[in-house]
LOLUMLUM-78087 format. One record per residue (C-alpha): residue number from 0; residue in three letters; chain; x, y, z. Coordinates in steps of 0.05 Angstrom, whole numbers, padded with zeros to 5 digits, always signed. Example, Ala and Ser with C-alpha at 12.3 -4.5 7.8 and 13.67 -1.06 7.14 Angstrom:
<atoms>
   n res chain      X      Y      Z
   0 ALA     A +00246 -00090 +00156
   1 SER     A +00273 -00021 +00143
</atoms>
This chain:
<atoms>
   n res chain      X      Y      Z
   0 UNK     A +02887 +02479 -02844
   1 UNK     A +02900 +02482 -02924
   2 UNK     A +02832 +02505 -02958
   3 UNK     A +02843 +02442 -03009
   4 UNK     A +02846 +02394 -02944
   5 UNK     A +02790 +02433 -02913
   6 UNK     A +02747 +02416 -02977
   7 UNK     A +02768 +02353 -02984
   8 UNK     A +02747 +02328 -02909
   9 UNK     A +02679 +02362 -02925
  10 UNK     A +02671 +02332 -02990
  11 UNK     A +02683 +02262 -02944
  12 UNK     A +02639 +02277 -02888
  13 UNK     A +02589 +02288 -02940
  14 UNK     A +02597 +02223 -02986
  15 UNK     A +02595 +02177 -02910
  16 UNK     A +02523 +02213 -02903
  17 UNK     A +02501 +02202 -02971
  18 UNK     A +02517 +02131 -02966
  19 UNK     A +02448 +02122 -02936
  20 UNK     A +02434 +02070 -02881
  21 UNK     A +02514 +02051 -02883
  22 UNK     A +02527 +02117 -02857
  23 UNK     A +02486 +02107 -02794
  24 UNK     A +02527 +02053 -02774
  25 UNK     A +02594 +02089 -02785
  26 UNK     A +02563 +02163 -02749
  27 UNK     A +02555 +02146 -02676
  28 UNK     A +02487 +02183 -02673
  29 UNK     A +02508 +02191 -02589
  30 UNK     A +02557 +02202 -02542
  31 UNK     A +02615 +02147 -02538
  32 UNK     A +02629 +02110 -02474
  33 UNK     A +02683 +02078 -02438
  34 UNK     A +02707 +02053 -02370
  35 UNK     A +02643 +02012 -02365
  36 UNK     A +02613 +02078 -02377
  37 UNK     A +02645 +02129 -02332
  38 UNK     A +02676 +02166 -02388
  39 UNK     A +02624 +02197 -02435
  40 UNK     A +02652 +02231 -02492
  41 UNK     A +02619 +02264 -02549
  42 UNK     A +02637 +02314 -02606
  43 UNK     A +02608 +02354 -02670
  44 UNK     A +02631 +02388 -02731
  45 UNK     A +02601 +02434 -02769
  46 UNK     A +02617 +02485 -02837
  47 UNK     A +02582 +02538 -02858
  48 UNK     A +02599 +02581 -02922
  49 UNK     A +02566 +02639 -02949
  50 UNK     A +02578 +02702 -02989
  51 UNK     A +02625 +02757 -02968
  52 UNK     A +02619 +02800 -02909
  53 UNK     A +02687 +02824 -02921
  54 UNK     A +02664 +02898 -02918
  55 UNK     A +02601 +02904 -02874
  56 UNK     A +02626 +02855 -02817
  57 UNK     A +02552 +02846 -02796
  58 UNK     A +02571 +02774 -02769
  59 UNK     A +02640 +02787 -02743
  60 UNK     A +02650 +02768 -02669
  61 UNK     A +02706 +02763 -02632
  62 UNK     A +02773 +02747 -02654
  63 UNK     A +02742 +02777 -02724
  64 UNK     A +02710 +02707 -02738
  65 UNK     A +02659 +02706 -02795
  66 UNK     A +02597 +02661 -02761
  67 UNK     A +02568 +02651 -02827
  68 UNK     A +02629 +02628 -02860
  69 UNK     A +02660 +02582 -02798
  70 UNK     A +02688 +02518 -02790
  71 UNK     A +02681 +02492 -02724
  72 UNK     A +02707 +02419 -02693
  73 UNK     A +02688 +02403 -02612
  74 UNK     A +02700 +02348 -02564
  75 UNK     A +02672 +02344 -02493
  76 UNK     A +02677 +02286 -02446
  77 UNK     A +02658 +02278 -02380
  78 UNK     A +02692 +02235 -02326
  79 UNK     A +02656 +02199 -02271
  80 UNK     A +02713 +02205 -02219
  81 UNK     A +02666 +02176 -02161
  82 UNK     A +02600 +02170 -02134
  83 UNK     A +02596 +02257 -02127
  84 UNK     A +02648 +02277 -02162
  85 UNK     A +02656 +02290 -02248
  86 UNK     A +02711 +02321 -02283
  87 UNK     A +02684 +02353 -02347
  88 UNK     A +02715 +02389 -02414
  89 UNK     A +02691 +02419 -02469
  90 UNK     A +02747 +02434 -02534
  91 UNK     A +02730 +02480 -02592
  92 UNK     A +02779 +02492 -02648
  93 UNK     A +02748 +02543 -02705
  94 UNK     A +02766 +02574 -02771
  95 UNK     A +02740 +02609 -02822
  96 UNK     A +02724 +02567 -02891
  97 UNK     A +02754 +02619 -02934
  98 UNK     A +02818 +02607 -02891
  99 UNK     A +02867 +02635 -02852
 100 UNK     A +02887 +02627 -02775
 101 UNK     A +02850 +02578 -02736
 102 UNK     A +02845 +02584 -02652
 103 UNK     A +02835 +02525 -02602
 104 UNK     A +02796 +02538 -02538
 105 UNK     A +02764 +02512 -02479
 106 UNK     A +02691 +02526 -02472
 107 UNK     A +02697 +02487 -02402
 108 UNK     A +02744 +02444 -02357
 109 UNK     A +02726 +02433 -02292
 110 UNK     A +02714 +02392 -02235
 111 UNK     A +02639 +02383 -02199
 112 UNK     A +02630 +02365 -02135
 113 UNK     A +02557 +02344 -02110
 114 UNK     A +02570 +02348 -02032
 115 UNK     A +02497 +02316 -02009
 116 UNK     A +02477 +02258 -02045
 117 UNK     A +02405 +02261 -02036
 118 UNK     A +02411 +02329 -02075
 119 UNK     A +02416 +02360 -02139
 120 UNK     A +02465 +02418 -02112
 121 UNK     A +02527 +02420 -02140
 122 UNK     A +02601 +02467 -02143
 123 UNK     A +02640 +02460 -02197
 124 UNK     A +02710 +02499 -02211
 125 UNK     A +02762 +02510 -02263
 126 UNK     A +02740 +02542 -02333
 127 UNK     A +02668 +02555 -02334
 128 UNK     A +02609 +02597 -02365
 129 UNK     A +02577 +02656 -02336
 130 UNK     A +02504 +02636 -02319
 131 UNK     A +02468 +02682 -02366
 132 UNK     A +02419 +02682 -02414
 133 UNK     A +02383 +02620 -02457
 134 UNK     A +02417 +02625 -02523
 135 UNK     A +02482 +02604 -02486
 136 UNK     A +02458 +02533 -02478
 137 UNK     A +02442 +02518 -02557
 138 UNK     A +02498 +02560 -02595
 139 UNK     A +02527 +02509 -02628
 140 UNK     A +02510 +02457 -02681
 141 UNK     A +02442 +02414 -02685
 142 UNK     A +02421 +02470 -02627
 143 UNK     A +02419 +02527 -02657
 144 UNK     A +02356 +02527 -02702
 145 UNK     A +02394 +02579 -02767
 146 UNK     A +02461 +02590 -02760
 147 UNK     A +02467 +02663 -02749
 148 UNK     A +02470 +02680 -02684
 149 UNK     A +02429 +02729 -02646
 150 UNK     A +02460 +02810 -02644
 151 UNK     A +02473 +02806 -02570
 152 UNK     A +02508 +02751 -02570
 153 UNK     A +02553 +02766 -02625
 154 UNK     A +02552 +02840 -02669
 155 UNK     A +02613 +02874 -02641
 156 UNK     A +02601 +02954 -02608
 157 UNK     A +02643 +03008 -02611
 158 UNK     A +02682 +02994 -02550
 159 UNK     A +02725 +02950 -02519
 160 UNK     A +02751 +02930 -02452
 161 UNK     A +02827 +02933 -02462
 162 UNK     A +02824 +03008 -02489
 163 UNK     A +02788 +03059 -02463
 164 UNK     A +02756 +03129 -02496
 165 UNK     A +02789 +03198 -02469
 166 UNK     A +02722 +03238 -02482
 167 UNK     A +02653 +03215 -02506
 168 UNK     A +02675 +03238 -02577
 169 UNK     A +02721 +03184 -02578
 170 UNK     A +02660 +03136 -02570
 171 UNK     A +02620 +03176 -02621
 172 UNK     A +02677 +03171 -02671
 173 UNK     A +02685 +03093 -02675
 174 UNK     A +02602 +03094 -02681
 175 UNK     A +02591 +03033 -02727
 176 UNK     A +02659 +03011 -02733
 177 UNK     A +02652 +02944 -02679
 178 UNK     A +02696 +02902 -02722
 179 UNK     A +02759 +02950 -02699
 180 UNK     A +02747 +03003 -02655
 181 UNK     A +02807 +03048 -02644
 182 UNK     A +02821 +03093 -02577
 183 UNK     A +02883 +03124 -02550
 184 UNK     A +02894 +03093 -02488
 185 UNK     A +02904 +03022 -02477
 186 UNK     A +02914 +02968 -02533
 187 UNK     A +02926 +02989 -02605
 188 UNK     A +02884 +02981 -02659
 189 UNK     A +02861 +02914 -02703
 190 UNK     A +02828 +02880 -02649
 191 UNK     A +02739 +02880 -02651
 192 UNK     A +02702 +02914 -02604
 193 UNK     A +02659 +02879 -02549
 194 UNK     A +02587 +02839 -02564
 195 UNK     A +02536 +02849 -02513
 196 UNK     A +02546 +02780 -02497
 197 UNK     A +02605 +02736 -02516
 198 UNK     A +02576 +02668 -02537
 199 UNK     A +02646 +02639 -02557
 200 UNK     A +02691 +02658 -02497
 201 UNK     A +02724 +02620 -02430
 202 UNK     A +02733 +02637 -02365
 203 UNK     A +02765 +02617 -02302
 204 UNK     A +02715 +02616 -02253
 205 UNK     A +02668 +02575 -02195
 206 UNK     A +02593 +02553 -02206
 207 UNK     A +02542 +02542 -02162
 208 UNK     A +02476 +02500 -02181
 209 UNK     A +02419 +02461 -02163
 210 UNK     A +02357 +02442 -02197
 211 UNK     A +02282 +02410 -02194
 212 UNK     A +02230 +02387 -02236
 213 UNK     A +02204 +02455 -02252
 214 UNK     A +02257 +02502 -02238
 215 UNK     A +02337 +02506 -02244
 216 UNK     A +02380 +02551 -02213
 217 UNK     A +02459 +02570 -02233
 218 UNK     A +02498 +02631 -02199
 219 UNK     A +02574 +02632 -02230
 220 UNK     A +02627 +02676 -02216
 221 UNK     A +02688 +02683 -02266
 222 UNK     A +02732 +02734 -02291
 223 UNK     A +02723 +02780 -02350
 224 UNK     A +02647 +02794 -02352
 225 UNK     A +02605 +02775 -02399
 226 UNK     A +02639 +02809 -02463
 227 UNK     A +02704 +02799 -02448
 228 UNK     A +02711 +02733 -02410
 229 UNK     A +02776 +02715 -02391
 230 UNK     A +02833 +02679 -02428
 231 UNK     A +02898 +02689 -02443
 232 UNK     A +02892 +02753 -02475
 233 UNK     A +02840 +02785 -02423
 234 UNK     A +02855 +02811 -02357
 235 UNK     A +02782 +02830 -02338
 236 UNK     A +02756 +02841 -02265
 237 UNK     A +02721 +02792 -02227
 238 UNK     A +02641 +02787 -02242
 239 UNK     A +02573 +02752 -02219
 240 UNK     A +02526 +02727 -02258
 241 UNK     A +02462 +02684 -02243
 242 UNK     A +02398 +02658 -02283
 243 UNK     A +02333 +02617 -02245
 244 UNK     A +02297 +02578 -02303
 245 UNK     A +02224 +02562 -02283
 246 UNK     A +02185 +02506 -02321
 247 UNK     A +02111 +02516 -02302
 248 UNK     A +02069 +02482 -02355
 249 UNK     A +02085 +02428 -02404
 250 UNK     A +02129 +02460 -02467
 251 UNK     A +02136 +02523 -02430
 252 UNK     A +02202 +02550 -02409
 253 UNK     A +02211 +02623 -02374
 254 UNK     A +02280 +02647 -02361
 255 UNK     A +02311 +02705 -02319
 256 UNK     A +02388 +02735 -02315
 257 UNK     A +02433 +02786 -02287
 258 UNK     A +02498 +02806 -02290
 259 UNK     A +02546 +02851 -02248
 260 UNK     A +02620 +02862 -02245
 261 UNK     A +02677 +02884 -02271
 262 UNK     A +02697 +02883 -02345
 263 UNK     A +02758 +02925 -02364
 264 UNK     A +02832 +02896 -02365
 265 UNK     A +02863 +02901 -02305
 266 UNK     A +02914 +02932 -02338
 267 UNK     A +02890 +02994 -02347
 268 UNK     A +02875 +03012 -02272
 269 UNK     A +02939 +03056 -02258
 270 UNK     A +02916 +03102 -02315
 271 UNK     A +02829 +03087 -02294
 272 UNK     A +02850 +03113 -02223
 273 UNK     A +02874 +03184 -02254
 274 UNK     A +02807 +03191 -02272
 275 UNK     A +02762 +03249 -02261
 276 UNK     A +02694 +03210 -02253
 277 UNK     A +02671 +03137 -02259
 278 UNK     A +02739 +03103 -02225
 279 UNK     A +02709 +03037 -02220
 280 UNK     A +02673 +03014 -02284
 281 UNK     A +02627 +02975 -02279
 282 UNK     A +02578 +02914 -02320
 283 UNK     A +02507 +02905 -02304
 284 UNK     A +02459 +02856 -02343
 285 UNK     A +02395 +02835 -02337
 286 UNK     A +02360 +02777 -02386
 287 UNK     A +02291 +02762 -02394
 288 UNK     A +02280 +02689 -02448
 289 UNK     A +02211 +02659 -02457
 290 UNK     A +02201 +02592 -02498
 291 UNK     A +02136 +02554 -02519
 292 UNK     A +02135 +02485 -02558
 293 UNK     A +02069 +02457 -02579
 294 UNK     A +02048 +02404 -02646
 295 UNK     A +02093 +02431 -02696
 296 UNK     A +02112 +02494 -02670
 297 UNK     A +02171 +02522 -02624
 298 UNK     A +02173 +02598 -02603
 299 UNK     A +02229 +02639 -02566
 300 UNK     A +02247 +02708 -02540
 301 UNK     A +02295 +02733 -02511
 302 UNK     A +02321 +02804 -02489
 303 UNK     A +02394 +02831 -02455
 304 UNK     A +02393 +02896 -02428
 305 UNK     A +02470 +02921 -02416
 306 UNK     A +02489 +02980 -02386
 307 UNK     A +02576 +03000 -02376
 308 UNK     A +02602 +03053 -02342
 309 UNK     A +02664 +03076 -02370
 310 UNK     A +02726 +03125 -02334
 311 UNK     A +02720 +03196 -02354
 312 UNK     A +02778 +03237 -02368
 313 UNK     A +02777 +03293 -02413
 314 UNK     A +02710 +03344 -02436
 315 UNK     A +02658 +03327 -02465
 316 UNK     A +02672 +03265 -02407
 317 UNK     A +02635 +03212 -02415
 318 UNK     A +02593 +03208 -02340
 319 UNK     A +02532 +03169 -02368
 320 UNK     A +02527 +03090 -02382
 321 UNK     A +02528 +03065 -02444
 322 UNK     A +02463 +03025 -02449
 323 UNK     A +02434 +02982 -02510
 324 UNK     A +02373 +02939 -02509
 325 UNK     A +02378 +02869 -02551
 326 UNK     A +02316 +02844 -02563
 327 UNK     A +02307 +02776 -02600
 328 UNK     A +02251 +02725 -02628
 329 UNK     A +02255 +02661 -02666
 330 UNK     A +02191 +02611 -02695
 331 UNK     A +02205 +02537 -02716
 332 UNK     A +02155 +02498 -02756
 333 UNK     A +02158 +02427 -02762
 334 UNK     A +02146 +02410 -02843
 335 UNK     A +02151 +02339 -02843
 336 UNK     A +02196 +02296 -02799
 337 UNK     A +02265 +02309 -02802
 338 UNK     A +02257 +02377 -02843
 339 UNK     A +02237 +02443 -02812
 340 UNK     A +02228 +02524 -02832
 341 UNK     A +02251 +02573 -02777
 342 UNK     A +02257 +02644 -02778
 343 UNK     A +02284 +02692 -02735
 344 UNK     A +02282 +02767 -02719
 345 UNK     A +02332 +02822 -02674
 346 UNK     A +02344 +02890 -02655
 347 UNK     A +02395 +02923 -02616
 348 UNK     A +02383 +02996 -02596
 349 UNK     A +02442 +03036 -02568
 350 UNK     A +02429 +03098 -02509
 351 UNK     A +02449 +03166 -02531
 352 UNK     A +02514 +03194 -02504
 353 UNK     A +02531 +03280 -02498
 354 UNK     A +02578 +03299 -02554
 355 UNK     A +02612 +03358 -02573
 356 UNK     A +02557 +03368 -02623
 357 UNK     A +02501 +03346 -02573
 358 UNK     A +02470 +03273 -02553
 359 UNK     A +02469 +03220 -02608
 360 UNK     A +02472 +03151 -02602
 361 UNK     A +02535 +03116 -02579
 362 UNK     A +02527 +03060 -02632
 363 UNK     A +02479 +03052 -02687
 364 UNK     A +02422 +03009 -02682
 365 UNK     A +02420 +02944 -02717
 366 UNK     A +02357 +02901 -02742
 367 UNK     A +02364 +02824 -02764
 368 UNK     A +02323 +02783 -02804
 369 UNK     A +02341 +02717 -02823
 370 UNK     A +02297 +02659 -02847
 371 UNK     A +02316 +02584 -02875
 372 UNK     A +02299 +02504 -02868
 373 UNK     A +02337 +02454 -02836
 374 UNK     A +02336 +02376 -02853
 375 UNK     A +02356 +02325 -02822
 376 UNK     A +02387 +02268 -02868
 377 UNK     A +02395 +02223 -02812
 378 UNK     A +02388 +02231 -02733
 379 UNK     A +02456 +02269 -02722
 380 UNK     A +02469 +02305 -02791
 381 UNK     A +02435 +02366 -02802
 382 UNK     A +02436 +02408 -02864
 383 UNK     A +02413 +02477 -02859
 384 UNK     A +02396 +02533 -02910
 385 UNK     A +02382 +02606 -02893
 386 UNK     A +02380 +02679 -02922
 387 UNK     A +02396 +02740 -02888
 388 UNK     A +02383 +02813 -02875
 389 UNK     A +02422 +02867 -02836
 390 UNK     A +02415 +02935 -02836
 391 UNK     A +02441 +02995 -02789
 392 UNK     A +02440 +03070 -02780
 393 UNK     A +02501 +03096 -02809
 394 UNK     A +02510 +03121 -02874
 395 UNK     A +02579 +03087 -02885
 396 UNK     A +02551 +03003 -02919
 397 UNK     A +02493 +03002 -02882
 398 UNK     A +02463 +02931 -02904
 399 UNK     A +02481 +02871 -02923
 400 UNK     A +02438 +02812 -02953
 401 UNK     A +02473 +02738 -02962
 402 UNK     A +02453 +02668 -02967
 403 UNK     A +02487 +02610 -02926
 404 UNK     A +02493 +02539 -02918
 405 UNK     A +02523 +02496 -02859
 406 UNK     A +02533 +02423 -02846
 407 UNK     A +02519 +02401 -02778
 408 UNK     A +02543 +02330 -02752
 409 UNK     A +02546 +02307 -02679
 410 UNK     A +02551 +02251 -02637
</atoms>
């Protein structure tokens, strides 16, 4: 899309909310339905600008997408195809506001089957999300309180999944370089290296879930893993992921998730079985989220603990996982209605790895500060306002401060 047609449809978006109580009436503020109401379908768009990131790529994810300077447009609808039976689909198509290449993909499509009527358990298969972690649930839009995202779900390490290091010094050498990691075997270079978590992937997939007034359960299994999830360009092993939400008290949300599979292209396993050690690499997660709401006040944590094994070929091999720790935690305060102040703070701390010049860490550690309001100018349009800090151990741009705006508007 032409930057001068991207401005112009903002610049419209924005005079139909301005128009005060007109605009209510021509923004659905919910979901659309049809076929006396077995087709629900609902969307948002949202734009966010901000200053340049164009040498520190704090906020680069996958695909070398700027989060803080994205143009996102979704549709989902959901299909009532009888009494236990939906089809669902979620589309995303995103691009960077400064321009350039936009991408279209499926968050979901799937079919759910409820085989007992009398309960909540359900299967649903087709292109589905691994069932891990709580930030997964509210990464887009109105949901997501700032509109960074949180380091394990989006800054890019040092590795990847369809390339892979010859000795650990390979994995030192492309220390704070996520946004394009280059190794000798595999895939070239110019592609980013993998998040902790991929909040913006697909994969093919089955689900299994059932829930209750205080607790929910979800175990998925899908293809990829959780970094690399599977599409068109990923040919990731199979993995299993689950997450039991328990809601014990009023307001009070408690959240635990694992992870386990495989993650690296399938490609790659003539040249993985040659091998000296580690032959079959392997993913393992585990998540731990916590939210509280009360008067005014919403608070969240959340941590991802990842460890990867990786083949080992050549001395100083590379035997041990690579672990890294994400740790989380966001405050909202209710102002006045419709406007809000929210704040959040992250770390990720990397494992240390044995080099040729002795154990350092594999990646270097990142902390994330970012603070800003929100208002709402009506129900389902959200302005948002936020400044943020980054800063890592390296010695090569190691911080980054930049102010951001987004429009939010969903229905």
């Amino acid at each position: 899309m032409p930057r001068s047609r991207l401005v112009h449809a903002l610049s419209f978006a924005v005079g139909l909310v301005m128009a005060g109580p007109v605009s209510a009436q021509v923004l659905p503020s919910q979901p659309v339905t049809f076929l006396d109401g077995r087709l629900t379908v609902s969307g948002d768009v949202s734009a966010a600008f901000s200053t340049s990131d164009h040498e520190t790529y704090f906020n680069y994810g996958d695909y070398q997408y700027d989060t803080m300077r994205l143009v996102r447009l979704g549709a989902a609808a959901a299909l009532r195809l009888g009494p236990r039976v939906t089809a669902g689909a979620d589309v995303r198509a995103e691009g960077e506001t400064k321009g350039g290449p936009w991408r279209v993909y499926p968050v979901s499509l799937f079919l759910r089957v409820r085989p007992f009527a009398a309960s909540s358990f359900a299967v649903a298969a087709g292109i589905v999300q691994p069932a891990f972690g709580a930030f997964m649930q509210r990464r887009y839009g109105l949901d997501n309180l700032l509109i960074g995202y949180p380091l394990a779900y989006q800054y890019t390490t040092g590795v990847r999944a369809d390339a892979l290091p010859a000795t650990a010094n390979d994995v030192l050498n492309n220390r704070a370089h996520g946004w394009t990691p280059n190794y000798s075997i595999g895939a070239g270079s110019g592609v980013s290296g993998l998040p902790l978590i991929n909040a913006t992937g697909w994969s093919p997939g089955v689900t299994v879930s059932a829930h209750s007034a205080t607790m929910s359960a979800t175990v998925a299994v899908t293809k990829g893993g959780l970094a690399a999830p599977g599409s068109v360009s990923w040919n990731g092993g199979w993995e299993v992921t689950g997450r039991v939400e328990l809601r014990p008290a009023t307001g009070l949300v408690l959240g635990v998730s694992g992870a386990r599979g495989s993650f690296v292209d399938e490609r790659l396993s003539p040249i993985v079985a040659t091998a000296v050690s580690n032959r079959d690499p392997r993913e393992t997660a585990v998540g731990l989220d916590a939210e509280y709401s009360w008067g005014y006040w919403l608070v969240r944590m959340e941590t991802v603990i990842s460890l990867r094994t990786y083949p080992a070929f050549l001395a100083p091999y590379l035997l041990d996982p690579l672990t890294a720790v994400g740790i989380d935690g966001e405050v909202r305060y209710k102002i006045r209605p419709g406007l809000y102040a929210a704040a959040r703070v992250g770390h990720l701390a990397f494992g240390t790895i044995d080099g040729s010049a002795g154990p350092a860490g594999w990646d270097a550690d990142v902390t994330r500060v970012e603070a800003g309001l929100g208002y709402s100018i009506i129900r389902n349009v959200l302005v948002k306002a936020v400044y943020q800090y980054n800063r890592r151990d390296s010695t090569r741009l190691p911080s980054l401060s930049l102010g951001a705006a987004q429009l939010v508007v969903r229905f």
